[in-house]
C-alpha positions in Angstrom: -20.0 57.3 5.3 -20.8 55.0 8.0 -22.5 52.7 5.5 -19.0 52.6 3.2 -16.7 51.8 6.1 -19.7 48.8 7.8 -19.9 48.0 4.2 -15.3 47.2 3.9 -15.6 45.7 7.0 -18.1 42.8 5.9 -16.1 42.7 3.0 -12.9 42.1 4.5 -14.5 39.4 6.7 -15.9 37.8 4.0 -12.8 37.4 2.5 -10.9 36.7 5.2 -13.7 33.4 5.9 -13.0 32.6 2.0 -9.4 33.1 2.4 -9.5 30.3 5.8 -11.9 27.9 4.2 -9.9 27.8 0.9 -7.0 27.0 3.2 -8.9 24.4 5.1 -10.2 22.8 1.8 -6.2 22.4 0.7 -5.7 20.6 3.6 -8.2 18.2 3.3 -7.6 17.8 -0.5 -4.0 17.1 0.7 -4.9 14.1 3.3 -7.0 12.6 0.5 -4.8 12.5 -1.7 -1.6 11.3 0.7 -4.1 8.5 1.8 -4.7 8.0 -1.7 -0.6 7.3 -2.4 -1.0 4.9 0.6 -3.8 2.8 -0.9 -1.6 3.0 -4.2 1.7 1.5 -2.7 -0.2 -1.2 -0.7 -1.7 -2.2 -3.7 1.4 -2.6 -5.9 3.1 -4.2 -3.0 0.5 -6.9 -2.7 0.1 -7.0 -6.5 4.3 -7.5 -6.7 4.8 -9.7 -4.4 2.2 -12.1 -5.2 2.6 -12.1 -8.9 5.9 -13.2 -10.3 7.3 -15.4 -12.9 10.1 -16.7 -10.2 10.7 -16.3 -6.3 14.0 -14.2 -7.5 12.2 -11.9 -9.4 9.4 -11.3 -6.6 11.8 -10.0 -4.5 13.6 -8.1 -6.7 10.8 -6.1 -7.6 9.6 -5.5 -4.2 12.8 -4.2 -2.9 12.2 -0.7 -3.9 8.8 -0.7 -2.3 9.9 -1.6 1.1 12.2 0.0 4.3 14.9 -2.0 5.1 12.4 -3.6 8.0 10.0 -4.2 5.7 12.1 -6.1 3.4 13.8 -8.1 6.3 9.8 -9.5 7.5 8.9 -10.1 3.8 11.8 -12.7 3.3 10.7 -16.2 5.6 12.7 -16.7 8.1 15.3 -14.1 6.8 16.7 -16.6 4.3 19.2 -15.3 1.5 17.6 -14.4 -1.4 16.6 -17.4 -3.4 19.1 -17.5 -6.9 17.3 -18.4 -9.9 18.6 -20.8 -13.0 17.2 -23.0 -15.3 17.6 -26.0 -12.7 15.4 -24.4 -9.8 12.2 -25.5 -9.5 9.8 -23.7 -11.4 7.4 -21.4 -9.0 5.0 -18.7 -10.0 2.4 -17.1 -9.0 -0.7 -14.6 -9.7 -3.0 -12.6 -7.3 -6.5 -11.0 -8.2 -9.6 -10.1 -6.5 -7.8 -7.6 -3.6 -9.9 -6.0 -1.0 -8.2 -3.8 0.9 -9.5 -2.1 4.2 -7.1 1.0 5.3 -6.9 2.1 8.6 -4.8 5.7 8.7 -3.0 5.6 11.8 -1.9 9.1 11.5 -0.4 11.0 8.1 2.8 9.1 8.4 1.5 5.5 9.1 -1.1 3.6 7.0 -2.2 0.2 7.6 -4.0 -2.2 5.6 -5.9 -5.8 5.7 -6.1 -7.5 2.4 -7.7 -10.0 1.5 -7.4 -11.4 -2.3 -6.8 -14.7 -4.2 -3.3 -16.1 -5.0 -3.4 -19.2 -7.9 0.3 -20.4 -7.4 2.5 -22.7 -9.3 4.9 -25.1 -8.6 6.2 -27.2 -11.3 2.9 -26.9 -13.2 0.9 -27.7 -10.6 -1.4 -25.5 -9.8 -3.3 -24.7 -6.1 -5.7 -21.8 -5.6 -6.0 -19.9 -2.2 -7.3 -16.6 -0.3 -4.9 -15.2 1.7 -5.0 -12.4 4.5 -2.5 -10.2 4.8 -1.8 -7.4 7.3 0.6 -4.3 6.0 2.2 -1.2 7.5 3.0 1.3 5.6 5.5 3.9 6.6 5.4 8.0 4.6 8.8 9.8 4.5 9.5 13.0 2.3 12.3 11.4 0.5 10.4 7.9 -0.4 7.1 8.2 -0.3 4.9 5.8 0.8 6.7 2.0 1.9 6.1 -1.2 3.3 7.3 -1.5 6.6 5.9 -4.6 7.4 4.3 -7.7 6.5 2.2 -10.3 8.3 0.4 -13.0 7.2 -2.5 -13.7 9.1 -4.5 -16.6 7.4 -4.6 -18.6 4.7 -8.0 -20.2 3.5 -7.7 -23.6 2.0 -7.0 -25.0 -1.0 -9.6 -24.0 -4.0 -9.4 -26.6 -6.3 -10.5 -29.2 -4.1 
């Protein structure tokens, strides 16, 4: 009889060590994948905001990506937001070749240096650059993952020389 009741008690701790490892298993499955939305916005930020057919349209479609800080260091100098019509000089651009390097603050703050190529165009001329950029992103329940803020670090010449 003693055997049964030694033999429950193992049992019971074995599932109580299952039961806690399970739970400590969610939890890291859970950071990986919140730091996982992080990398995800940071990279459609960069990829938005650096790739546009027209300055109005690049902020447009960043807007929703951003907190209101964010949005207020991503404009220069806090400018109005440029208006587009057929008489505004033409200016595009397109990014590729990110590399991104995360540092998690904590779960609620992410930040990230990128480092990519921008090829931008301004009335059909063309000039190639790698730019470094430094982001904060900012997790909230009711937003998910945003850009808080934006600083440009460097820019490294002119490519097509």
């Amino acid at each position: 009889m003693k055997k049964i009741y030694f033999l429950m008690a193992v049992l019971f701790l074995l599932n109580v060590t299952q039961l806690v490892y399970s739970q400590h298993l969610k939890a890291q499955l859970k950071e990986q994948i919140v730091q996982e939305g992080a990398e995800n916005a940071n990279k459609e930020f960069i990829e938005k905001f650096f790739t546009y057919p027209n300055t109005k349209q690049r902020y447009d479609q960043i807007k929703p990506l951003m907190t209101t800080e964010g949005f207020s260091a991503a404009l220069p100098s806090e400018i109005d937001l440029p208006q587009y019509d057929e008489n505004t000089p033409s200016v595009s651009s397109k990014m590729s070749k990110l590399q991104p390097f995360q540092n998690v603050v904590d779960r609620d703050r992410a930040e990230f240096i990128n480092q990519f190529k921008v090829s931008t165009s301004f009335n059909n001329v063309e000039t190639s650059q790698t730019i470094i950029v430094h982001t904060v992103l900012l997790y909230s329940e009711e937003k998910g993952w945003q850009v808080d803020d934006v600083q440009f670090i460097t820019t490294l010449g002119n490519e097509n020389k």
